[in-house]
C-alpha positions as CSV (number, residue, x, y, z in Angstrom):
1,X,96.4,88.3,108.9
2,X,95.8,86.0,105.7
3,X,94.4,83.6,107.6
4,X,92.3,85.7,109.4
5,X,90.8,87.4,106.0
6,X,89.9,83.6,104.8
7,X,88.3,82.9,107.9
8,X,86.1,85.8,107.7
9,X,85.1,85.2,104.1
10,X,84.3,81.8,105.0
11,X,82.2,83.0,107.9
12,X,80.4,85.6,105.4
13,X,79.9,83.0,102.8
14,X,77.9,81.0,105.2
15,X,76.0,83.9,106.8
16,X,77.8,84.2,109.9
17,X,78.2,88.0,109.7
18,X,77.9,88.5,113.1
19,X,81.0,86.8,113.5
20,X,82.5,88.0,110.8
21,X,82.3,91.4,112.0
22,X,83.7,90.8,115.3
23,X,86.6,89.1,114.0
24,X,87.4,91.9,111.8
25,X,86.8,94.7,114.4
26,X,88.9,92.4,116.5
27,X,91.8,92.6,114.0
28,X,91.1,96.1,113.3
29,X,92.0,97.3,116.7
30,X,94.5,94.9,117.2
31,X,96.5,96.6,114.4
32,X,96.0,100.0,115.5
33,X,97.3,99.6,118.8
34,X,99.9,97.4,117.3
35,X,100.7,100.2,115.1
36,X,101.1,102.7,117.2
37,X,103.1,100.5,120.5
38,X,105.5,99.2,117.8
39,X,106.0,101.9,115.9
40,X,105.3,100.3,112.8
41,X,104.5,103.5,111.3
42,X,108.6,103.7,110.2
43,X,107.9,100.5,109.0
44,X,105.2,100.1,105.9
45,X,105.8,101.0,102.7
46,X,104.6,98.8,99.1
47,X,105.8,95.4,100.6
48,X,104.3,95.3,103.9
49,X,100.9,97.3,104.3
50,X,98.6,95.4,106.5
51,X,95.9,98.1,105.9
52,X,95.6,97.0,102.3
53,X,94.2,93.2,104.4
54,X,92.0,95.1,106.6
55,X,90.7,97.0,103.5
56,X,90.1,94.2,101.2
57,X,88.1,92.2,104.6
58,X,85.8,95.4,104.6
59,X,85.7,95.8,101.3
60,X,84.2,91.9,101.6
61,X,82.0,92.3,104.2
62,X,80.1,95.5,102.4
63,X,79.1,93.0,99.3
64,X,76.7,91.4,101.7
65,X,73.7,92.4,102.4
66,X,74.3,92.7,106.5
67,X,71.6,93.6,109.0
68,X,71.1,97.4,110.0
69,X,72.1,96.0,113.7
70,X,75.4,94.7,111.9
71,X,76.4,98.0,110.5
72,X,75.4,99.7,114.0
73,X,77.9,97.3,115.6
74,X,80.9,98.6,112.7
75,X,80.5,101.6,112.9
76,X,80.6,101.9,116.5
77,X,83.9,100.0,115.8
78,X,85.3,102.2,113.4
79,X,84.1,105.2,115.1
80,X,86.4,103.9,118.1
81,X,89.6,103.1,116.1
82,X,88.8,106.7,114.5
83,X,88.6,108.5,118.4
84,X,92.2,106.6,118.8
85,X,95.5,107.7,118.7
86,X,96.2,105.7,115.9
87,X,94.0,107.5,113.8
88,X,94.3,110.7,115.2
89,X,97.7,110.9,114.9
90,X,98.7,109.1,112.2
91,X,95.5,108.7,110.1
92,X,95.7,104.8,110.1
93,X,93.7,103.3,108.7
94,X,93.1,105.9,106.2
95,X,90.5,104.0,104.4
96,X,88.1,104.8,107.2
């Protein structure tokens, strides 16, 4: 996932954000059905959270200033990993 967050910061720095964002909507719903077919829910804890990576690529993409069509396109995104049973269930990611 590392690589993926430097990959999107380099996209952002040079203005791709429409690529950006669909990388990390890509890896956002990756993880949540990953989350839920693995059952990695038994599995985080303080040493292996991969929500604090998909928190930190949001958290980048917000300091730019992205197009209104841009934030249409996330929070479509989020509000489709927030209708599924990942965070329905078990509230993951929380930071949405």
């Amino acid at each position: 996932m590392e690589s993926v967050w430097v990959s999107i910061k380099e996209a952002l720095a040079a203005g791709l954000y429409e690529r950006a964002g669909s990388m990390y909507l890509q890896l956002l719903k990756a993880m949540s059905i990953h989350f839920v077919k693995d059952e990695h829910w038994c599995y985080f804890d303080d040493l292996y959270s991969p929500e604090l990576v998909l928190k930190g690529i949001f958290a980048d993409i917000k300091k730019y200033n992205i197009c209104e069509e841009q934030q249409i396109i996330l929070d479509i995104g989020h509000g489709e990993i927030m209708d599924s049973e990942c965070y329905q269930e078990y509230g993951y990611p929380s930071y949405l």
